[in-house]
C-alpha positions as CSV (number, residue, x, y, z in Angstrom):
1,X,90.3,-71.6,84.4
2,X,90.6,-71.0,80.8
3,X,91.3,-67.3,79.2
4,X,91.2,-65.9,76.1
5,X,93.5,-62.8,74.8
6,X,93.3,-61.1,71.9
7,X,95.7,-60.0,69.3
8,X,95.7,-56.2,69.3
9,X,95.3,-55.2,65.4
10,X,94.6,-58.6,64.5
11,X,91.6,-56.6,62.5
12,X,93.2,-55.0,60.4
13,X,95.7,-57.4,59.4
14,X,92.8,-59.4,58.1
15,X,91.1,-56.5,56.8
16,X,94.1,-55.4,54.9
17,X,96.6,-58.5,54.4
18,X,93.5,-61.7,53.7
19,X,94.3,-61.8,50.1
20,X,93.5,-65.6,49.3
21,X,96.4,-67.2,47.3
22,X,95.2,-69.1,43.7
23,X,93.9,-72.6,45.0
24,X,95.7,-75.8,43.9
25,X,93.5,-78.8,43.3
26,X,93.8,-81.5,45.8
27,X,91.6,-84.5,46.2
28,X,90.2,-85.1,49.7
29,X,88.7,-87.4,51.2
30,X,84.3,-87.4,52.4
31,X,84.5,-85.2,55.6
32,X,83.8,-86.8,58.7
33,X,80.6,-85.1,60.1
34,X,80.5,-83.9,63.5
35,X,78.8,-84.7,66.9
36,X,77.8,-83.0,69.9
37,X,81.2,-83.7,71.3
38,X,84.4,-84.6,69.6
39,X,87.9,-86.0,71.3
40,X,91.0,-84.9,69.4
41,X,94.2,-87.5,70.3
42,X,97.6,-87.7,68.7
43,X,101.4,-87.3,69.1
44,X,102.2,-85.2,66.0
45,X,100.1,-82.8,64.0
46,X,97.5,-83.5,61.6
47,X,94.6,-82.7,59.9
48,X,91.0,-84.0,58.8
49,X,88.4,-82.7,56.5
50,X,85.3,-82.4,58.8
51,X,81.6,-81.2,58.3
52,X,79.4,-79.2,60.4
53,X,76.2,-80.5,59.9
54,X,74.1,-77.1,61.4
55,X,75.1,-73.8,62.3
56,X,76.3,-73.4,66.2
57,X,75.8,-70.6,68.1
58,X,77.6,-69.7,71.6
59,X,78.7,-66.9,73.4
60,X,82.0,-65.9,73.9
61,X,82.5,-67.2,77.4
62,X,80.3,-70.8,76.2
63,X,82.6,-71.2,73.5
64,X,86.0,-70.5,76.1
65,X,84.2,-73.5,78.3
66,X,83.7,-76.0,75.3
67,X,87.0,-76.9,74.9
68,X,90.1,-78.6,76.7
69,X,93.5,-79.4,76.0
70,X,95.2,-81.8,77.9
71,X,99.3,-82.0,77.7
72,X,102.3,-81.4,79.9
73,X,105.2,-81.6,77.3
74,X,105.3,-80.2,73.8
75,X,106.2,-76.8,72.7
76,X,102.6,-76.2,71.4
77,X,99.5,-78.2,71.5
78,X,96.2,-77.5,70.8
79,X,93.5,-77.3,67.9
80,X,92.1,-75.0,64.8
81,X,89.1,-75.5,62.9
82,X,88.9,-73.2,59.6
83,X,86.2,-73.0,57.5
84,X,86.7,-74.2,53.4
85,X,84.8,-72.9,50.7
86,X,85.4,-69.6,48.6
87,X,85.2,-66.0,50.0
88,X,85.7,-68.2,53.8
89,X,88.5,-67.0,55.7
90,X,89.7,-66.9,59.5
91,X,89.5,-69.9,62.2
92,X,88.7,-70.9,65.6
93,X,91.9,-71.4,67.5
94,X,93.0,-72.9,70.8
95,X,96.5,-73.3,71.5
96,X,98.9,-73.9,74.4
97,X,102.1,-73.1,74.8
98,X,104.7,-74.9,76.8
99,X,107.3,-72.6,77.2
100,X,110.2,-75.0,76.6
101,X,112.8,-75.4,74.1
102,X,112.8,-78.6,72.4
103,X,109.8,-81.2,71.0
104,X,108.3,-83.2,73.8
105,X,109.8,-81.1,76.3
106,X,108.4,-80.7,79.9
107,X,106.0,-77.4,80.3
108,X,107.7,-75.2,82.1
109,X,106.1,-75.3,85.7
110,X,105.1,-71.4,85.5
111,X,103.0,-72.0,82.1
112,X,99.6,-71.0,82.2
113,X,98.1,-74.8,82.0
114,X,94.2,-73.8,80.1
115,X,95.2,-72.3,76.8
116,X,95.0,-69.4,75.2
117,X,92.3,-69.0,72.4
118,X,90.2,-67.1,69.8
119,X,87.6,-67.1,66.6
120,X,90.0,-65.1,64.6
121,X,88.5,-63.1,61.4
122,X,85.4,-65.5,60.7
123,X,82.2,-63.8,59.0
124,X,79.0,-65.2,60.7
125,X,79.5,-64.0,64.2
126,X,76.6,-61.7,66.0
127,X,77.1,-58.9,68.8
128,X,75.9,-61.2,71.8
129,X,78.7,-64.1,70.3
130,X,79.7,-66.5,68.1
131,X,77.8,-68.4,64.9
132,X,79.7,-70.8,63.5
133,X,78.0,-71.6,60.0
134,X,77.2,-75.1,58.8
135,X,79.6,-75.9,56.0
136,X,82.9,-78.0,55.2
137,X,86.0,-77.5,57.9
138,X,89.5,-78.4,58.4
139,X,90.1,-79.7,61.9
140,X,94.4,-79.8,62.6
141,X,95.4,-81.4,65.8
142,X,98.6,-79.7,67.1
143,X,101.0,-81.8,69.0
144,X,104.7,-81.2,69.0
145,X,106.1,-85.5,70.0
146,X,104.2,-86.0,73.0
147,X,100.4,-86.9,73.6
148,X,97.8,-84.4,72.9
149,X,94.1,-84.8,73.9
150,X,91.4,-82.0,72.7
151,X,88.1,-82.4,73.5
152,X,85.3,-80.0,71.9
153,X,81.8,-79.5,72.8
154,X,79.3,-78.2,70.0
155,X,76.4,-77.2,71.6
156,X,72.9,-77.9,69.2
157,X,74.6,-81.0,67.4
158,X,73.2,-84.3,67.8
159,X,75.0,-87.7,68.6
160,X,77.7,-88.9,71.2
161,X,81.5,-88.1,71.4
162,X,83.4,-88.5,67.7
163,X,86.8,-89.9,68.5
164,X,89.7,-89.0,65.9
165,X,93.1,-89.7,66.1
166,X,93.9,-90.2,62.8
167,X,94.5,-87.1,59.9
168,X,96.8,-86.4,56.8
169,X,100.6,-85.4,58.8
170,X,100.5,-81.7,58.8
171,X,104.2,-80.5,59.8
172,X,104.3,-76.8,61.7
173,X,107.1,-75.0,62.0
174,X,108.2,-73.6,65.0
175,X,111.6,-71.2,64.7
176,X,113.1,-70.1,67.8
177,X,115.2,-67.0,66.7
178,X,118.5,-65.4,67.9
179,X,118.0,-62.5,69.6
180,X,117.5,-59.0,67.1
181,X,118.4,-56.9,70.1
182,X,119.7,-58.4,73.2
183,X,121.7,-55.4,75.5
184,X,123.6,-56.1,77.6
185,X,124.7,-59.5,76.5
186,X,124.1,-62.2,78.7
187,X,126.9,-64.4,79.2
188,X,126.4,-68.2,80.4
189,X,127.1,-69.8,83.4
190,X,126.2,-67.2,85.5
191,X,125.8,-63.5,83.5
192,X,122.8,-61.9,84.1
193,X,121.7,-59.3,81.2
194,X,119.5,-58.7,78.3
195,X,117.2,-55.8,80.1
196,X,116.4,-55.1,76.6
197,X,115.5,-58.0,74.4
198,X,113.6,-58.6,71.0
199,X,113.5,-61.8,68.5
200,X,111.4,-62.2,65.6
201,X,111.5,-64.3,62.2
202,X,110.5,-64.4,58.7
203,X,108.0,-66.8,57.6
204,X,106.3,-67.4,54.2
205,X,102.6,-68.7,54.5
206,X,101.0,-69.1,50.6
207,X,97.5,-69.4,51.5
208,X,97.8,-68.3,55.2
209,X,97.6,-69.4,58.4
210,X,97.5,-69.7,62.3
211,X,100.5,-68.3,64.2
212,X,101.3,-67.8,67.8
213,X,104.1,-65.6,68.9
214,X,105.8,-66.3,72.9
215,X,108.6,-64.7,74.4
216,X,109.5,-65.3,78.3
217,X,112.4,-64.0,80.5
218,X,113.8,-65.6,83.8
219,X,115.3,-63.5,86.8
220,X,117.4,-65.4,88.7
221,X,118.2,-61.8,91.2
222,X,114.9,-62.3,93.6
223,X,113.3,-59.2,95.0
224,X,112.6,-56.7,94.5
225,X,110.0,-57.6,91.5
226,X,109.3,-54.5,88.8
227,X,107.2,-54.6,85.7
228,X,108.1,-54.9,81.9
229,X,106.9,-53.8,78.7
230,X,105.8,-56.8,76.2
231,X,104.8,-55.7,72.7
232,X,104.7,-57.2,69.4
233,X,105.8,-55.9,65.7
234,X,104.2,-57.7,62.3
235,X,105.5,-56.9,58.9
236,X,104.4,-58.2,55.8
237,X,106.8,-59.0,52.8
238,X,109.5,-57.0,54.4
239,X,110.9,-56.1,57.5
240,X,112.4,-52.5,58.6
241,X,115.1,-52.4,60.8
242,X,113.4,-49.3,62.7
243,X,115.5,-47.2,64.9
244,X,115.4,-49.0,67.6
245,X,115.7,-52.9,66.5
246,X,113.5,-54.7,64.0
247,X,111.3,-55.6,66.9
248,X,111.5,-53.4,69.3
249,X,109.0,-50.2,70.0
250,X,107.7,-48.3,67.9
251,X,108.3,-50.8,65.5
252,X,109.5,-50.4,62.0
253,X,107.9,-47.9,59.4
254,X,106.7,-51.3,57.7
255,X,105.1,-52.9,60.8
256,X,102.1,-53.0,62.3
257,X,102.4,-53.1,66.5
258,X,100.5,-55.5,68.4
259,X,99.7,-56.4,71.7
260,X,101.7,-53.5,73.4
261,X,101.1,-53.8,77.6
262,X,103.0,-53.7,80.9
263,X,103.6,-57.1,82.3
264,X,104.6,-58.1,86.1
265,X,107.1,-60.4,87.1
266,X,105.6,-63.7,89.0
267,X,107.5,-66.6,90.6
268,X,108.5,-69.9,89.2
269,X,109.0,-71.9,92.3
270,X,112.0,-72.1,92.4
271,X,114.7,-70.4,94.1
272,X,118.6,-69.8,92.8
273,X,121.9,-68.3,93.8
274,X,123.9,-69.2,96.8
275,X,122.3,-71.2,98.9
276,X,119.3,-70.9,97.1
277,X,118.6,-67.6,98.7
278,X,116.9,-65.9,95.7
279,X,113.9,-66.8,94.5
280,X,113.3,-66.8,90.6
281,X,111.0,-65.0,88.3
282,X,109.6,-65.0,85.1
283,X,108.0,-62.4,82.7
284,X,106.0,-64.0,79.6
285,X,103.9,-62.9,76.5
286,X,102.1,-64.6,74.1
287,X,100.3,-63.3,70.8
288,X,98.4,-65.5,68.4
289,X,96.0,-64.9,65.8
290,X,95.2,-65.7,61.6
291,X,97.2,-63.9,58.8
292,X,96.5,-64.0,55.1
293,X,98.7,-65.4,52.7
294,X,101.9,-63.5,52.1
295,X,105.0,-63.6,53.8
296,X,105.4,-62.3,57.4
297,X,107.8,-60.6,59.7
298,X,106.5,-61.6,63.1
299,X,108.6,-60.8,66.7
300,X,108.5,-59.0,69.7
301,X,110.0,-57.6,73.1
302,X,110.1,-58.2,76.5
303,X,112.3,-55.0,77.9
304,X,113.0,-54.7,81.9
305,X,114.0,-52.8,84.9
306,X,116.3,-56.1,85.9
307,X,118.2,-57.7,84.5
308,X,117.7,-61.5,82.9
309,X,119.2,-64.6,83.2
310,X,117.5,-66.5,80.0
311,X,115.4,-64.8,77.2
312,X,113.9,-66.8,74.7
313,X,111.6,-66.2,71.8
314,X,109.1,-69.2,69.8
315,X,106.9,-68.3,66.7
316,X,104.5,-71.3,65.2
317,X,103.4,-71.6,62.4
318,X,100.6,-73.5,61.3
319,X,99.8,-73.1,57.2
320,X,96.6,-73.3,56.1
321,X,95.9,-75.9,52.8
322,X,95.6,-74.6,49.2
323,X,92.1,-76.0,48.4
């Protein structure tokens, strides 16, 4: 199973924040055109110049089937496809977080294994679904050390399965912040806190770009489970400390809040505390989506009835090219 989510005010970010940057001119290479199907491979991120021979249309769910991602260590893996050419702006994005620490690391064994996804701000789409026009791309392979494999279907195109494992390296930053807010502390080996917790970072993105936002906690206490409010805050060029943390609700008189919901607690498998007598939980939320070229503010909460053993926060970063 496969599910999308979208980025609440995604929107209006775009509408308000897609200010392309002055284009630099870089010499590519002839795009590689595309097939009806098209495998994605590699170990590190890259990117090709890619054509789309005819427009493609799908619906939403159609275009949720078409595509895989296949990886069990990384912190991020996936695939964005953004359209070139003046006045163009958004992408289609698939990405899958690992939930884990370090590149190449194990997925943790809670993560959601299908990916997360969207077509984020592209012109061209209709009521009923998604038209993506004929026209030059950018195809970027995300891998974070560890084997990646995409594989896209594009319904209407003609032609077998285009293999490409080879790109231009595209380096993607992925920050894992210090906590903004973390009360009450928690304290290693064995301290349990952090029932509010926020984490964001600053990041400058000159001709914009694909980011995706996670945050997860761990209970180590077992039953009884309880809910926990997730949200998300996005600033551009500066960010406002707010009255309540940087990233923490309402947000900031400079931000814009995203993605604000209720989330449950659900079990890892595995158990802790004496004996192992307690079974373990986590509470995770992702946001993701295409921002303009500026520099951004991006972070978010996880707050909760119980308290947590870990709390961790990752923002990537994928920049878009100048030309």
């Amino acid at each position: 199973m496969r599910r999308m989510r979208v980025a609440a005010g995604l929107s209006l970010l775009l509408a308000a924040a897609f200010v392309p940057a002055a284009r630099a001119s870089v010499s590519h290479p002839a795009p590689l055109t595309l097939t009806r199907w098209v495998t994605v491979t590699g170990s590190q991120s890259y990117v090709r110049d890619v054509l789309l021979p005819r427009a493609v249309t799908m619906t939403d769910q159609q275009w949720l089937d078409s595509w895989s991602i296949s990886a069990s260590r990384g912190r991020f893996a996936g695939y964005v496809l953004q359209p070139v050419g003046h006045g163009k702006q958004g992408a289609v994005v698939a990405l899958l977080p690992g939930f884990c620490l370090s590149p190449a690391c194990s997925h943790a064994s809670w993560a959601f294994a299908g990916g997360t996804g969207c077509v984020c701000g592209m012109s061209g789409g209709s009521p009923s679904g998604i038209v993506l026009a004929a026209g030059r791309y950018r195809l970027y392979l995300v891998a974070d050390g560890a084997p990646v494999t995409v594989k896209i279907g594009l319904p209407g195109l003609s032609g077998g399965n285009s293999v490409i494992h080879t790109g231009a390296a595209r380096r993607s930053p992925i920050y894992t912040p210090a906590p903004a807010v973390i009360e009450p502390t928690i304290t290693a080996p064995l301290g349990m806190g952090g029932n509010r917790y926020s984490a964001g970072q600053m990041h400058s993105a000159p001709y914009g770009g694909v980011y995706d936002l996670v945050r997860w906690k761990l209970f180590d206490v077992g039953p009884p489970k309880s809910a926990s409010q997730v949200g998300a805050c996005a600033y551009r060029d500066r960010v406002d400390a707010g009255s309540a943390g940087p990233y923490e609700y309402p947000c900031g008189d400079a931000a814009t809040a995203l993605d604000l919901e209720v989330a449950g607690q659900q079990g890892t498998g595995r158990t802790s505390g004496p004996f192992g007598a307690l079974g373990q939980y986590e509470t995770d939320a992702e946001t993701f989506g295409v921002l303009g070229a500026g520099t951004w503010g991006l972070g978010g909460y996880i707050n909760s009835a119980l308290p947590a053993t870990e709390a961790h926060t990752q923002l990537f970063w994928l920049d878009f090219s100048g030309s």
